[in-house]
C-alpha angles and dihedrals in degrees: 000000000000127000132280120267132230107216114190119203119199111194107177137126131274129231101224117247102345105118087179107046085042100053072055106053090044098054091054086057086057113057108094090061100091103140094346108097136048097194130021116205125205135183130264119278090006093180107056105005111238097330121170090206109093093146094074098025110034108104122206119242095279104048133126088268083056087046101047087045088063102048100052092051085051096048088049103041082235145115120250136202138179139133128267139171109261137184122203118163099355104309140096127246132188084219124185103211114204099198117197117219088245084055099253111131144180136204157210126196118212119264109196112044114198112257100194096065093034089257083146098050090057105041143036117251116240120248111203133027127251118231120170143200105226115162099336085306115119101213121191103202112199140165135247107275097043074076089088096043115082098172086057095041086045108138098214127206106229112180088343093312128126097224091224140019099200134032115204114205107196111190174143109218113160125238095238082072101033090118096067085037086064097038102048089048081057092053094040106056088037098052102047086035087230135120117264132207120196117187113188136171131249129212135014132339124193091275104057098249117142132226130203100192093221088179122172149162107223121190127225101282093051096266108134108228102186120088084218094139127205112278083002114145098215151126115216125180119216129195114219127207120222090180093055088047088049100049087041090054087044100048084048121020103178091155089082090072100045114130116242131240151161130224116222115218 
């Protein structure tokens, strides 16, 4: 069985639209983390919170959010993962970026855009899931509004296989709407038996809109198993247990009768 794995939350605010004075800020949330955590989890659009502005704010590949990415894994000895804007042949992501300590990385660009802000008439929708092999650990990293998506978030059983052993949620996902936040993060960890991380902002954007944070760590059966509490600016750091996830998926293993699908692009 593979080792436990150490999963940091980092629920904070974010200063809007400000990259630099954010990959600050951020590192001073960090720095108590030396060889105590496996994975650091950020928000979504940690540099500059939900901004429709990609065309002032978006970094190539190789800019300073990529950089800074890479310093802090190295520094702690981690991987890291959050969203950015992002542009790449002329056209603009909502890329979570899931960055190695060696600097190698991975991403996943957002699939469903939030309407509702304009999210879709500013960025290109992303076209296949992420999931990585990290410790032994399969991790399905996903943004915000997949949240509401289950088809997209489906843990599949593939040769007896559950495709993925932990679901990150990176957002900002304001307060006026927390009650389906919480309640999503529960269905979805119980209904793809696996465990589920959602990392969430607190305070003010731009536009006024206002953020509770509500981040957990759920297990496998929906109960929440972090302290993070609601407007709270903290980092918590939560072992997870790959032996408890295995017996649970053994004892019911309600994954052999899912119906299968396929998702059209």
């Amino acid at each position: 069985m593979s080792n436990d794995l150490n999963v940091t939350l980092v629920q904070t605010k974010i200063h809007w639209q400000s990259p630099e004075e954010n990959m600050v800020w951020f590192g001073s949330r960090l720095e108590h983390l030396y060889g105590k955590t496996d994975l650091i989890i950020l928000p979504e659009m940690f540099t500059t919170g939900f901004s429709m502005e990609p065309g002032k704010f978006a970094e190539k590949p190789e800019g300073k959010a990529m950089k800074w990415m890479q310093d802090v894994a190295s520094k702690y000895q981690a991987a890291v993962v959050g969203s950015l804007m992002m542009e790449e042949n002329g056209a603009f992501f909502n890329r979570a970026v899931w960055m190695l300590p060696g600097g190698n990385y991975f991403y996943y660009d957002k699939r469903h855009l939030f309407r509702m802000a304009g999210e879709n008439n500013q960025y290109k929708s992303g076209e296949r899931r992420l999931i990585l092999d990290y410790k032994g650990w399969n991790i399905c990293p996903l943004i915000c509004y997949d949240l509401r998506f289950p088809v997209w978030s489906r843990n599949r059983m593939i040769s007896g296989k559950y495709e993925y052993d932990l679901l990150i949620y990176m957002a900002n996902w304001p307060e006026k709407r927390s009650f389906a936040w919480k309640s999503l993060l529960i269905a979805r960890a119980i209904e793809n038996q696996a465990y589920v991380a959602g990392i969430n902002r607190i305070g003010n954007d731009g536009n006024n809109v206002i953020y509770s944070g509500d981040s957990a760590i759920l297990d496998y059966v929906g109960e929440k198993i972090s302290r993070t509490e609601r407007f709270g600016d903290r980092v918590e750091t939560v072992t997870l247990k790959k032996s408890a996830l295995h017996d649970f998926r053994e004892q019911f293993p309600a994954g052999m009768d899912a119906d299968r699908f396929y998702i059209e692009n």
